[in-house]
The first five atom37 places (N, CA, C, CB, O) and aatype in JSON, in Angstrom:
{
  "aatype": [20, 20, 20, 20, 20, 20, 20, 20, 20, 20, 20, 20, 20, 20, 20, 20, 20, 20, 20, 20, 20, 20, 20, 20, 20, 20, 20, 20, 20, 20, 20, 20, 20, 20, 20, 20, 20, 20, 20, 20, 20, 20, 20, 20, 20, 20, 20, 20, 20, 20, 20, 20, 20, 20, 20, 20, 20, 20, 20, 20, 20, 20, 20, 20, 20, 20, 20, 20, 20, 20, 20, 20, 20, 20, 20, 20, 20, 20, 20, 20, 20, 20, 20, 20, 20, 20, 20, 20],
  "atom_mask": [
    [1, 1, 1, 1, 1],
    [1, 1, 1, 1, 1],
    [1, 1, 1, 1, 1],
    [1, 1, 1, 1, 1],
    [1, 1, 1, 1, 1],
    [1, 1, 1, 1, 1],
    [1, 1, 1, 1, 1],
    [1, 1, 1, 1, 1],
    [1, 1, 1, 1, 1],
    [1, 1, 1, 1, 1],
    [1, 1, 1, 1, 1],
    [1, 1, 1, 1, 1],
    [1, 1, 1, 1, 1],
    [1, 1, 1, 1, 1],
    [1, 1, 1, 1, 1],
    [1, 1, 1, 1, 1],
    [1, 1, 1, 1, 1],
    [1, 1, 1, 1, 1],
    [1, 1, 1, 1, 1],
    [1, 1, 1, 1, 1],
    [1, 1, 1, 1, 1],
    [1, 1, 1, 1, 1],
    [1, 1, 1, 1, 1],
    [1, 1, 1, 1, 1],
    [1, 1, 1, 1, 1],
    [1, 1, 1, 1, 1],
    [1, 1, 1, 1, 1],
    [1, 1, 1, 1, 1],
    [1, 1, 1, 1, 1],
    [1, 1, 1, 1, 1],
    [1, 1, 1, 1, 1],
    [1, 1, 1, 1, 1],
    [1, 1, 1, 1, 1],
    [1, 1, 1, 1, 1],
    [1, 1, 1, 1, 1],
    [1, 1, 1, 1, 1],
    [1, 1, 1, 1, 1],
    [1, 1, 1, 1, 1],
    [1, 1, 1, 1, 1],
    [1, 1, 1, 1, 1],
    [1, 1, 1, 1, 1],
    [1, 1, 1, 1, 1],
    [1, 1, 1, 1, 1],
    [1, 1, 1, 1, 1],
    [1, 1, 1, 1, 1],
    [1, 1, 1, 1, 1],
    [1, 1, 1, 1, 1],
    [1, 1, 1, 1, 1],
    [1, 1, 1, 1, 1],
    [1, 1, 1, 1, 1],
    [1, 1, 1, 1, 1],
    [1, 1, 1, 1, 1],
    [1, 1, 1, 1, 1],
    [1, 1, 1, 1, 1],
    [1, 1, 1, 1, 1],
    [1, 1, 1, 1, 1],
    [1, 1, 1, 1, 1],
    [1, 1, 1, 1, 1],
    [1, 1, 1, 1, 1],
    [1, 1, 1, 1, 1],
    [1, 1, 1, 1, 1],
    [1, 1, 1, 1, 1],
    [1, 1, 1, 1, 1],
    [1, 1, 1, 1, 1],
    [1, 1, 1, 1, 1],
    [1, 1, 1, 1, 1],
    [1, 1, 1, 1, 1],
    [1, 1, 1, 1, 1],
    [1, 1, 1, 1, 1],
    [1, 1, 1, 1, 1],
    [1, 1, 1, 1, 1],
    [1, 1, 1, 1, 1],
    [1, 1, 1, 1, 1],
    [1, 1, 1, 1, 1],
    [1, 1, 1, 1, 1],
    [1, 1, 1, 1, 1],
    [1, 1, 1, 1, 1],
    [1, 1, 1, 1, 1],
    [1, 1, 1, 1, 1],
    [1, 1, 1, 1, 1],
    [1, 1, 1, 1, 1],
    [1, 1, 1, 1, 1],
    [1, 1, 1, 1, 1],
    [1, 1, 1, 1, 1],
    [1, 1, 1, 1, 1],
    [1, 1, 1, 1, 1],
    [1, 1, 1, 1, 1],
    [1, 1, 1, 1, 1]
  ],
  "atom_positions": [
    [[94.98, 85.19, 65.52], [94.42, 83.88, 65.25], [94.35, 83.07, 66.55], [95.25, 83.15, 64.19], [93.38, 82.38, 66.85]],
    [[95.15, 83.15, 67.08], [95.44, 82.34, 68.57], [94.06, 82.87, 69.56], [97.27, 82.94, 69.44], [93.13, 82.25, 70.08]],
    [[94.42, 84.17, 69.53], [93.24, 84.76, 70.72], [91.73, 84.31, 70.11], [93.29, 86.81, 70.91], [90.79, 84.39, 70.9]],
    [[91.41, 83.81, 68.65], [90.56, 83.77, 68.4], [89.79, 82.28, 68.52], [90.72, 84.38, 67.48], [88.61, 81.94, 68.62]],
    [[91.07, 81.58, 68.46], [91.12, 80.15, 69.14], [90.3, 80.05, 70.26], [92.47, 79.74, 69.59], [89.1, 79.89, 70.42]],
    [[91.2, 80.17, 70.94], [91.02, 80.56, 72.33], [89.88, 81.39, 72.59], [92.15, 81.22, 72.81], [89.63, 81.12, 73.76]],
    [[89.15, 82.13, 72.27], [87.73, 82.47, 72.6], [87.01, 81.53, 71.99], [87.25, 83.81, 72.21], [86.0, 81.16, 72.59]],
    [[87.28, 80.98, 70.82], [86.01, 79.78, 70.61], [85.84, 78.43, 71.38], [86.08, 79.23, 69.17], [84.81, 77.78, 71.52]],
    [[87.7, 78.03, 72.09], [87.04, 76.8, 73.0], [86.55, 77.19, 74.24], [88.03, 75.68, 73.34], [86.04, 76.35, 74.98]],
    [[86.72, 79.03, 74.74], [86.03, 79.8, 75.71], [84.93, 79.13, 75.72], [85.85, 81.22, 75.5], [84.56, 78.12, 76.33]],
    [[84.3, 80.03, 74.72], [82.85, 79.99, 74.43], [82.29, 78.48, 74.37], [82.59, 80.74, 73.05], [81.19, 78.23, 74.87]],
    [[83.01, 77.56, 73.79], [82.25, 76.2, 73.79], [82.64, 75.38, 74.93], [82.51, 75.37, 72.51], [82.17, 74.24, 74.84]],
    [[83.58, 75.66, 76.33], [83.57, 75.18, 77.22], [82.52, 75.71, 78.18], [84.69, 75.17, 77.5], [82.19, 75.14, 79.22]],
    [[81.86, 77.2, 77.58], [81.31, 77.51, 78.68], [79.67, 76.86, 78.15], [81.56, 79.25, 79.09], [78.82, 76.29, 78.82]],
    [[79.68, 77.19, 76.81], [78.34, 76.32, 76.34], [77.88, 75.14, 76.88], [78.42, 75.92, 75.09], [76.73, 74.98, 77.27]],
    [[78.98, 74.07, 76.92], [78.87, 73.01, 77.43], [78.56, 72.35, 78.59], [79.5, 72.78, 77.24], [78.03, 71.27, 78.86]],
    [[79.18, 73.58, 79.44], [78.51, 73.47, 81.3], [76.93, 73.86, 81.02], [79.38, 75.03, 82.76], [75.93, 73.21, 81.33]],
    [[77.02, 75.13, 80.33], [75.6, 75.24, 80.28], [74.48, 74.36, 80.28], [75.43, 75.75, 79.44], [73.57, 74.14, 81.08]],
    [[74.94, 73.7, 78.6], [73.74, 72.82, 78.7], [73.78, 71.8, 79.57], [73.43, 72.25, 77.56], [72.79, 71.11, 79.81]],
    [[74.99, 71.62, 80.14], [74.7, 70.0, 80.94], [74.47, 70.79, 82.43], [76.43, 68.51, 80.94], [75.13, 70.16, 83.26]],
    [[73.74, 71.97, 83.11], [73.45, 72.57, 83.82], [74.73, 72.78, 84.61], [72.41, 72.13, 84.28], [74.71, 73.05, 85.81]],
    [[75.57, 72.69, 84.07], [76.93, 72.74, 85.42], [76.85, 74.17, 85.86], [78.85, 72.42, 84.82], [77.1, 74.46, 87.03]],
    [[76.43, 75.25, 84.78], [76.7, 76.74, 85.03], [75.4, 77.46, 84.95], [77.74, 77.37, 83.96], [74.35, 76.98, 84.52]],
    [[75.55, 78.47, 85.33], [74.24, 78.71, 85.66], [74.4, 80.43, 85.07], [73.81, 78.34, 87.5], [75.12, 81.13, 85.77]],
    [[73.91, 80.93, 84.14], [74.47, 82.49, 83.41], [73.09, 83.53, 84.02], [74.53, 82.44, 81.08], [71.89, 83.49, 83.75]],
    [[73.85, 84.38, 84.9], [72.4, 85.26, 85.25], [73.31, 86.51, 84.58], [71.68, 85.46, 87.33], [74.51, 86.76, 84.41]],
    [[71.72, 87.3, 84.25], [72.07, 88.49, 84.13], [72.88, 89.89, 85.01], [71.13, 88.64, 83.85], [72.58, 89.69, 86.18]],
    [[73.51, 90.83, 84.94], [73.94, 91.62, 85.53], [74.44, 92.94, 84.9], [74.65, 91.04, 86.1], [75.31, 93.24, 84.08]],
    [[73.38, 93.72, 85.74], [73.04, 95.27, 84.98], [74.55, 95.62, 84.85], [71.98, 96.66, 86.05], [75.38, 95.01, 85.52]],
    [[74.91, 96.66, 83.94], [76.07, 97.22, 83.72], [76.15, 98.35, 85.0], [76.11, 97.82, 82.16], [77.05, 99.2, 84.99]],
    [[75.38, 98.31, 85.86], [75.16, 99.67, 87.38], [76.1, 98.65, 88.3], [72.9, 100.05, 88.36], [76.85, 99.14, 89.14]],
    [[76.03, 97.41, 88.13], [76.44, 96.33, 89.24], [78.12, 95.94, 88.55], [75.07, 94.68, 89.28], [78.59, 95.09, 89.31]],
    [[78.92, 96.18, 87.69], [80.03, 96.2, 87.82], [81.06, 96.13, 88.4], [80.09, 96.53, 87.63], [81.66, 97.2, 88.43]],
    [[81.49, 95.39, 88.84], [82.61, 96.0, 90.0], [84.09, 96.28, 89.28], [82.88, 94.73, 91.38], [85.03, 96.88, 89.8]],
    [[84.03, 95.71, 88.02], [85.43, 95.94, 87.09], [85.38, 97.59, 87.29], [85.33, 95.31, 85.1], [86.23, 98.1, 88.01]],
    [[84.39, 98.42, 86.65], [84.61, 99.75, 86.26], [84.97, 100.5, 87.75], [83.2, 100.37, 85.41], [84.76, 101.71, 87.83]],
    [[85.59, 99.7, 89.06], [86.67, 100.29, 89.45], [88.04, 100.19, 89.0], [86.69, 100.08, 90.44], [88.87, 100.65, 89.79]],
    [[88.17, 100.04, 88.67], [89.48, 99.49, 88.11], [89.65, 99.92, 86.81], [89.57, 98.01, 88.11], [90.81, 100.04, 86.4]],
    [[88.58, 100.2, 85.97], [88.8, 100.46, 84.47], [88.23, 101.64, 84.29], [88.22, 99.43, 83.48], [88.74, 102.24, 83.34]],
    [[87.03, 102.45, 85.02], [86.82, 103.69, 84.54], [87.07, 104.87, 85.79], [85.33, 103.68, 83.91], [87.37, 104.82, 86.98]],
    [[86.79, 105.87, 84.86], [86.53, 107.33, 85.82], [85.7, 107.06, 86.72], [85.93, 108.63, 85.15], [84.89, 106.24, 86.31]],
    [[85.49, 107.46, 88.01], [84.11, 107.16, 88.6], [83.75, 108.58, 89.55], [84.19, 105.6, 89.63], [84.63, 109.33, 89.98]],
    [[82.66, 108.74, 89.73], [82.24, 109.69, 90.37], [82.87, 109.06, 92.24], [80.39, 109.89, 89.92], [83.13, 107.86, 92.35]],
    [[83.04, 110.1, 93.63], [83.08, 109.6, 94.39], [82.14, 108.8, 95.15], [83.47, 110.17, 94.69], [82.44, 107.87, 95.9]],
    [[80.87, 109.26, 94.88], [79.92, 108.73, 95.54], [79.46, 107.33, 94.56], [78.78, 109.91, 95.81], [78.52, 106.67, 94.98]],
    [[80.02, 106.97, 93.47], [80.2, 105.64, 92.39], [81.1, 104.92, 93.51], [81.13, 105.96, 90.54], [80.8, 104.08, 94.36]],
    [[82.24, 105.53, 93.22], [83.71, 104.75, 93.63], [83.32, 103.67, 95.31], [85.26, 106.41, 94.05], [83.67, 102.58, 95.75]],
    [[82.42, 104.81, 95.76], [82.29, 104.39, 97.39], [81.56, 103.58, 97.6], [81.9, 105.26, 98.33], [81.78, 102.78, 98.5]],
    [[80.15, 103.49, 96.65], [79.17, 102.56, 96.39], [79.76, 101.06, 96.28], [78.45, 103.0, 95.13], [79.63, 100.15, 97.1]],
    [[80.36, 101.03, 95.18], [81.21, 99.74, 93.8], [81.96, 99.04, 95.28], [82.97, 100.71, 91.99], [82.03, 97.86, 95.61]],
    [[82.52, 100.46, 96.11], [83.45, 99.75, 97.05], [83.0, 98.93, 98.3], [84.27, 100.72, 97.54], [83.76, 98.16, 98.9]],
    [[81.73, 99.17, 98.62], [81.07, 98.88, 99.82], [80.22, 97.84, 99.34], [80.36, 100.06, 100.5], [79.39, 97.35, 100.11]],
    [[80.3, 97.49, 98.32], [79.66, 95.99, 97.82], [80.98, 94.99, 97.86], [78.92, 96.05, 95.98], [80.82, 93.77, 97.96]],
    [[81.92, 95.41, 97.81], [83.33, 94.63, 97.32], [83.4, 94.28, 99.11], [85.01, 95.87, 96.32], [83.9, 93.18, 99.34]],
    [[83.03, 94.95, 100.18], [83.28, 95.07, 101.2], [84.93, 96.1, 101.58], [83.1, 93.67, 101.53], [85.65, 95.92, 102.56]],
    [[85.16, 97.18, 100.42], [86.76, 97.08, 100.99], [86.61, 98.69, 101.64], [88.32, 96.79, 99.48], [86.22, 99.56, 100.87]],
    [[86.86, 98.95, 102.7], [86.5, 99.97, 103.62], [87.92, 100.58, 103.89], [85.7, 99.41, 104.98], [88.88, 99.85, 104.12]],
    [[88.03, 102.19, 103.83], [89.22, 102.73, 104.26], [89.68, 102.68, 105.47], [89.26, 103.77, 104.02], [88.81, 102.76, 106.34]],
    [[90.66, 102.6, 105.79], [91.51, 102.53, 106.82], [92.09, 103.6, 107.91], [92.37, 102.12, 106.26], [93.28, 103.29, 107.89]],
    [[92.0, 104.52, 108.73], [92.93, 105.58, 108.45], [94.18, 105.1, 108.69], [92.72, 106.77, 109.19], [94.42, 103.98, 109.14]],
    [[95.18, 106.15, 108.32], [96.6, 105.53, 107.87], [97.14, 106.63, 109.45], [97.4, 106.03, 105.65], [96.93, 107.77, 109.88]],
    [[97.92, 105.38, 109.81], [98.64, 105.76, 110.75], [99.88, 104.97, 110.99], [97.89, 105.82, 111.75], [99.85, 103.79, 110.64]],
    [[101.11, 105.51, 111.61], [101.91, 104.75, 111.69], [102.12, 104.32, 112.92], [102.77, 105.12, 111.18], [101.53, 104.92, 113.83]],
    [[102.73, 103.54, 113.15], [103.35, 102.54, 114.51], [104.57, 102.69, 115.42], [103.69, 101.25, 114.03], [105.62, 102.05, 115.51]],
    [[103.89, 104.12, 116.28], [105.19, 104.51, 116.86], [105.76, 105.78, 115.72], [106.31, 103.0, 116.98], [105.33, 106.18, 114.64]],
    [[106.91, 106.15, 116.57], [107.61, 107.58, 115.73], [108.28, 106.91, 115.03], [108.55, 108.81, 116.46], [108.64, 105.78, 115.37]],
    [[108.63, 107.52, 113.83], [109.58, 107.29, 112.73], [110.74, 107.58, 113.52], [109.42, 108.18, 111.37], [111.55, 106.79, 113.02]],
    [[111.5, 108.32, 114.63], [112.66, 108.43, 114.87], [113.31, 107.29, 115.63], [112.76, 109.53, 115.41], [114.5, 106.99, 115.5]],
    [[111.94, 106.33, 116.87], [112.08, 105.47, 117.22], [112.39, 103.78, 116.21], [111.12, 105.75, 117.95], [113.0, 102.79, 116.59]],
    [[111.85, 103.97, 115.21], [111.84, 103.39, 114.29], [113.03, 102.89, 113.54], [111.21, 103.96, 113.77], [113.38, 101.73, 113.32]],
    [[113.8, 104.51, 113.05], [115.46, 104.37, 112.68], [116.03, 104.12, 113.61], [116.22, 105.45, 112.17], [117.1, 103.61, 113.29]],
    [[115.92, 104.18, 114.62], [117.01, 104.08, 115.94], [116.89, 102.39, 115.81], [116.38, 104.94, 117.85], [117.74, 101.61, 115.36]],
    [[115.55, 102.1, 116.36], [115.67, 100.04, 116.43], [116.3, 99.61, 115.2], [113.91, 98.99, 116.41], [116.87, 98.52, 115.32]],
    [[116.37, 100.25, 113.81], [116.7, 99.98, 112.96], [118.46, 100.03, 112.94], [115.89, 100.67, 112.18], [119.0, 99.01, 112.53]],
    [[119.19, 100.96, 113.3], [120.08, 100.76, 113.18], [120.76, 99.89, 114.92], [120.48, 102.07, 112.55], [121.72, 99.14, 115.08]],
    [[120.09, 100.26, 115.59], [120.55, 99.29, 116.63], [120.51, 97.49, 116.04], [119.4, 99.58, 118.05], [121.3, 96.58, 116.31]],
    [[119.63, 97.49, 115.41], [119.38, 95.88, 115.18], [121.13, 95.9, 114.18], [117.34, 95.35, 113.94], [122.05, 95.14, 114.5]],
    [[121.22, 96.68, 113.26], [122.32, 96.42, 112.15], [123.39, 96.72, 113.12], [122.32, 97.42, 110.62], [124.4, 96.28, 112.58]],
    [[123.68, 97.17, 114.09], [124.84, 97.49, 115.03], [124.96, 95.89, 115.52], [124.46, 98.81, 116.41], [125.92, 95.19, 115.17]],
    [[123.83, 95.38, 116.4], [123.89, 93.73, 116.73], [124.4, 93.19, 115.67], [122.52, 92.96, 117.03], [125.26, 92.38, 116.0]],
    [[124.27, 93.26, 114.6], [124.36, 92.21, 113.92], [125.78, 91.98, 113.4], [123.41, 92.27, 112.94], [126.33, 90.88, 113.39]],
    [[126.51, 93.5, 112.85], [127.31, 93.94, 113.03], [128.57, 92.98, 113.85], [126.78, 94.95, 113.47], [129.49, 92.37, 113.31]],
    [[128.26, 93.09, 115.23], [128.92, 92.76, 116.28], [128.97, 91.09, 116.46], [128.29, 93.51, 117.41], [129.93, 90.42, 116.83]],
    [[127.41, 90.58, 116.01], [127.91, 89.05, 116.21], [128.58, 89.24, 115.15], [126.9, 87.68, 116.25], [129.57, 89.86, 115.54]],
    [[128.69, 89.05, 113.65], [129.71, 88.84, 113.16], [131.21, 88.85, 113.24], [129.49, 89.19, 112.64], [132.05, 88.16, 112.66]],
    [[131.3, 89.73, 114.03], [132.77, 90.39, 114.07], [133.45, 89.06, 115.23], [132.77, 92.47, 114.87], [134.61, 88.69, 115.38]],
    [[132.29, 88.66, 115.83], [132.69, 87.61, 117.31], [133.04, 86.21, 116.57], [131.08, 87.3, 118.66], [133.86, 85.39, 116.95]],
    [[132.33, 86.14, 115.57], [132.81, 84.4, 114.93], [133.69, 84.61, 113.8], [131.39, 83.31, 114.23], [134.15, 83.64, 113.19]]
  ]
}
């Protein structure tokens, strides 16, 4: 009952821009979707399309520096920290 509420003052808030021109309702083919990333199966050459309208472009994934350099600053930082404590 609630949700049904709630879609009818939807619908009559959006009526209402309408007629007083606030909103403006264009059509849009079900090909132009951009939800059915998110909600369906898609072919890759779909997925890449949907995506390059959204503007969102892959990345390659790389990391920043070695992971061994990485744990090392990592535990050097917790060694500092470590140590001021121990001083106050």
């Amino acid at each position: 009952m609630l949700a049904q509420n709630t879609s009818r003052l939807i619908f009559t808030l959006l009526e209402t821009l309408f007629l007083k021109k606030k909103l403006t309702i264009n059509f849009l083919s079900s090909r132009d979707q951009l939800a059915d990333l998110l909600t369906k199966p898609l072919s890759t050459a779909r997925f890449n399309l949907l995506c390059s309208n959204l503007n969102v472009r892959n990345r390659p994934f790389r990391l920043r520096g070695r992971v061994e350099d990485i744990i090392k600053s990592t535990k050097d930082n917790i060694d500092t920290m470590d140590n001021h404590d121990q001083i106050y």
